[in-house]
N, C-alpha and C positions, 0 to 999 in steps of 0.2 A: 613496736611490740608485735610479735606474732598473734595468728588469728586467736590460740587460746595457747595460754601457758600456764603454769602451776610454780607457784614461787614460796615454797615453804620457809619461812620465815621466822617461827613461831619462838622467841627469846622467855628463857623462862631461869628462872632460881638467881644463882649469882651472875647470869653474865650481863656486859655492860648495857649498859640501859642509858643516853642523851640526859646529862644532869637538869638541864632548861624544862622537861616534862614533870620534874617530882618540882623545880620550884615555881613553876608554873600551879603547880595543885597548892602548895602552900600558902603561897602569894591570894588565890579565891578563898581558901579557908581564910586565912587573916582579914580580906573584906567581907566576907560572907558571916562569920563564927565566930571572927574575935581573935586577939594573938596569943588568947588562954589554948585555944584549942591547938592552933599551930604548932606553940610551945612541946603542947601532950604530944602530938605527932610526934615532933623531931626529935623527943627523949625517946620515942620506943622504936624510934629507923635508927637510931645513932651519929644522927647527923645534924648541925643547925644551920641555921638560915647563911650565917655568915660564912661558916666550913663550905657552903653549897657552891658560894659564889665561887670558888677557889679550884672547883675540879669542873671537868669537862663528862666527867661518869660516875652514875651509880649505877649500883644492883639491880636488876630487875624487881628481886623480891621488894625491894626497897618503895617501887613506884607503885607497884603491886597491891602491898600494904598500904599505901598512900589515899588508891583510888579504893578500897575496902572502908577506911576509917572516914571519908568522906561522904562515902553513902550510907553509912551509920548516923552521921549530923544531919542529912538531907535527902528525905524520901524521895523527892522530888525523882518523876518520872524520866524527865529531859536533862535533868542533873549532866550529863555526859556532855549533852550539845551546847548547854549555858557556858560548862566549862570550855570548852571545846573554842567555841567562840569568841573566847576573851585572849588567844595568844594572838604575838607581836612578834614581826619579823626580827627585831630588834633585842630580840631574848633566846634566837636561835644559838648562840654563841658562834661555835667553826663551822656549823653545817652553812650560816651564810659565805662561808669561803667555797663550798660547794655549788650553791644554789645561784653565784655567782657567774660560774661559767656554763649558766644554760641561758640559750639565746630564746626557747620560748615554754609555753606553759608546759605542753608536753616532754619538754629534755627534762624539766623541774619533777614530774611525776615518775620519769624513766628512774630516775636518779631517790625517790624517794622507794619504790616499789623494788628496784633491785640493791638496793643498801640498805638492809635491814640492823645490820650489825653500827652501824650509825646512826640510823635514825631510828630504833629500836620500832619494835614491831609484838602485838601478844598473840600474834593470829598468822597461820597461812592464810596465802593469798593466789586466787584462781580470776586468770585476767582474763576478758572475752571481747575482742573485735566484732563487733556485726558492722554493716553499711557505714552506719550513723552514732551508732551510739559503741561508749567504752563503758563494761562493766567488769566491778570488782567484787569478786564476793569474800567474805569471809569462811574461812574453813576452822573451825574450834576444834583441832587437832590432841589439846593441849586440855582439853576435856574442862574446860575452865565450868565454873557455875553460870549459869544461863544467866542472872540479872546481874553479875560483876561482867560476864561479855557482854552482855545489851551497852552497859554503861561505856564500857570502851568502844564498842564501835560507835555513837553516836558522839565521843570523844573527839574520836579518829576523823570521821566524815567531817566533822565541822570544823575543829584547829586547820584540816588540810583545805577547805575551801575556803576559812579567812583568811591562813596564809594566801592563797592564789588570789584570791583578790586585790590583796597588797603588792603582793609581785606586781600584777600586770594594772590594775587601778581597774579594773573591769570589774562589772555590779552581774561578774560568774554567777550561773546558776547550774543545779543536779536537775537532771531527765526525773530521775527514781531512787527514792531510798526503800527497801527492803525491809522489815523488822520482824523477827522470828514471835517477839512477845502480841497478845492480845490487843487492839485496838484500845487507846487511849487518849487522854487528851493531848495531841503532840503540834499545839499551836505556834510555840519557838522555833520547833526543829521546820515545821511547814513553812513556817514566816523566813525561816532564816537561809533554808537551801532554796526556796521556792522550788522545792519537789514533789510529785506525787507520793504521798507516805504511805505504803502496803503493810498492812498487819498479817499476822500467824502467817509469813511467811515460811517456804524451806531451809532458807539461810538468810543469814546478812548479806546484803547487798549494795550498791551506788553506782547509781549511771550519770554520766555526763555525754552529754553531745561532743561528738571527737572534732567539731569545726573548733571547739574554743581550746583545744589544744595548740591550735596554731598562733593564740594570742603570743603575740612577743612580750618579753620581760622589758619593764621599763623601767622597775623602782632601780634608784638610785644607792648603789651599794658601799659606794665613797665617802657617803654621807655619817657611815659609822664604821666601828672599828672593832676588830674580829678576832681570836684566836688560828692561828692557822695550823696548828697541831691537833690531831688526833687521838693519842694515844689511849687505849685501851688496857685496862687490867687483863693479866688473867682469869681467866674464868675455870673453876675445880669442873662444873656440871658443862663445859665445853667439852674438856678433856677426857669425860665419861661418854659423852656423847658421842666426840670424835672416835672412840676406840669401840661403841656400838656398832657406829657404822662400818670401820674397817671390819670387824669380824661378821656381818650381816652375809646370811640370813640365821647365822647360829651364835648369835650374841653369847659373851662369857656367866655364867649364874652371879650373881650377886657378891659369892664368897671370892669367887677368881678375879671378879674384876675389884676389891678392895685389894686381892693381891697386887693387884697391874697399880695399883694406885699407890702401896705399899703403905697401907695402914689396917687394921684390924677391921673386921667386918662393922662390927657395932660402931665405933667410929665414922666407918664409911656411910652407914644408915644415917644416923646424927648428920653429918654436914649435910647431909640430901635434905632430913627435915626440917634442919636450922632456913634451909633456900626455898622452903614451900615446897618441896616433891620426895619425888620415890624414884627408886630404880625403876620399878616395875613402870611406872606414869613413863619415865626417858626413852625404857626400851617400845613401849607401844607406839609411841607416840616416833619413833624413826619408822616402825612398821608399818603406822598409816601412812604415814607422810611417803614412803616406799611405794604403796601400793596407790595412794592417789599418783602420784608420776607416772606408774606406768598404764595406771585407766586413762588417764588423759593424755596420753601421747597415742592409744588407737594400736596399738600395732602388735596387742596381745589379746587372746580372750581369758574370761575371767577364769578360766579352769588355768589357760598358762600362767599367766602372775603367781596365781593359786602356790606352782611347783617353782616357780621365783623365787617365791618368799618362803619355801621350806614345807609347804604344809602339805603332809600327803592326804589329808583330807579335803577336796574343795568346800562341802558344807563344811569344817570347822575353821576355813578362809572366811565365808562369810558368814558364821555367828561373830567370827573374830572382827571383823570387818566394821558391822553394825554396833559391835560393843566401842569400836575407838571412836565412829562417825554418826553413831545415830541413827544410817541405814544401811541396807544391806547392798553389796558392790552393783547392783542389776540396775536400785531404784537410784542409786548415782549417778550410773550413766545415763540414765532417762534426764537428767536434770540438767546436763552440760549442754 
């Protein structure tokens, strides 16, 4: 990995989304809830337990929905890391034909961080090299609500360090985990990464000492038996997305691009809100994602991006700025 890279990743509405994550969350709700509540889940995703076993992908909205109806049953603060905690290499499905041909921890994280579109992902991701330590942060691009992020990323940190412990049989541990919310009781998540836990943080974050990247893979992958197909549906909010970006920095209005789609406006609105979003959430969200790239690649100032990205205004680049990120491009780059 380079010393700092920016890896926008951020999967949203219908595209595919790692089936093993949504029955991973159902499988906790049945021990946790009861198979009453599970049931109610899978009638309002359209999907049941046993359809699940069958595909290799859902929806994004689908998992989405999943992790929203589960912190409705369970206030529970660390809810994310409990769940987080309980996956099993053995329930990866085909990504173990992946995770296969890496010879140590680090090719397994190379492999998780730039394949998002398989191993689904709700968050850009901003990587940073120093000496010693590898840090990840989260970038909520995607403007998600602060305590449904909270709950994924403490998700995310912790399925990925029990994975790695399985991999390599190693009792891994995190430098640092970051958390944007208030200090609270966070005695699983602390017990469980043996991390320093930082409260009102600026973003999400995770550090690991880059010596334990070097551990080699040892689990035994013969041992079970895997999918070795990938295939992916289509995705409608890909194909909107993809046709944002071709015409970037002067994206098509909302009425032209249901032309390009060939269905009626109001139509085109519907399938966006049937997926969780909006035109307008799609188009910002390539625009930050635009403008974090070219702050972290150094090799513009903020007035250039500014005329990059169309705006002949620099102040209404960074009110613009602040409204997709939370802050304004200046206090960004103070924080890389």
């Amino acid at each position: 990995m380079s010393l700092r890279s920016y890896i926008p990743t951020l999967m949203v509405g219908d595209q595919s989304y790692p089936a093993y994550e949504l029955g991973n969350i159902l499988t906790f709700i049945e021990i946790n809830h009861g198979i009453e509540q599970q049931s109610k889940l899978c009638a309002e995703i359209g999907i049941g337990v046993n359809e699940l076993k069958l595909v290799q992908f859902v929806s994004v909205w689908q998992v989405d929905y999943a992790m929203g109806f589960l912190s409705k049953l369970d206030s529970d603060p660390e809810l994310g890391a409990k769940l987080g905690a309980t996956y099993r290499l053995q329930d990866l499905d085909f990504l173990l034909g992946h995770l296969s041909k890496c010879g140590t921890l680090g090719d397994c994280l190379d492999f998780v961080v730039s394949s998002p579109a398989l191993v689904g992902s709700v968050s850009d991701t901003l990587v940073t090299n120093t000496e010693r330590y590898l840090h990840l942060r989260w970038l909520n691009t995607g403007k998600i609500v602060g305590h449904h992020f909270g709950l994924q990323f403490q998700n995310s940190v912790c399925s990925m360090l029990a994975l790695a412990r399985q991999l390599t049989s190693q009792p891994i541990k995190l430098e640092n985990v970051s958390l944007v919310e208030t200090e609270s009781d966070s005695v699983f998540l602390q017990s469980f990464t043996q991390a320093k836990i930082s409260y009102e943080s600026e973003f999400y974050e995770w550090s690991i000492d880059r010596n334990l990247l070097s551990l080699p893979i040892t689990f035994d992958f013969k041992q079970l038996s895997f999918a070795q197909n990938d295939n992916q549906a289509n995705s409608f909010i890909e194909l909107v997305l993809n046709e944002i970006r071709s015409r970037f920095p002067h994206p098509p209005k909302l009425e032209q691009m249901a032309q390009c789609q060939q269905i009626s406006s109001r139509t085109f609105r519907r399938r966006l809100a049937c997926a969780g979003t909006s035109y307008q959430r799609l188009v910002d969200q390539v625009r930050c994602q635009t403008a974090i790239a070219l702050i972290v690649a150094g090799e513009k100032s903020v007035v250039e991006i500014s005329e990059v990205m169309g705006f002949s205004d620099v102040s209404h680049f960074r009110q613009s700025f602040k409204h997709w990120l939370g802050y304004p491009p200046g206090y960004f780059i103070r924080q890389l």
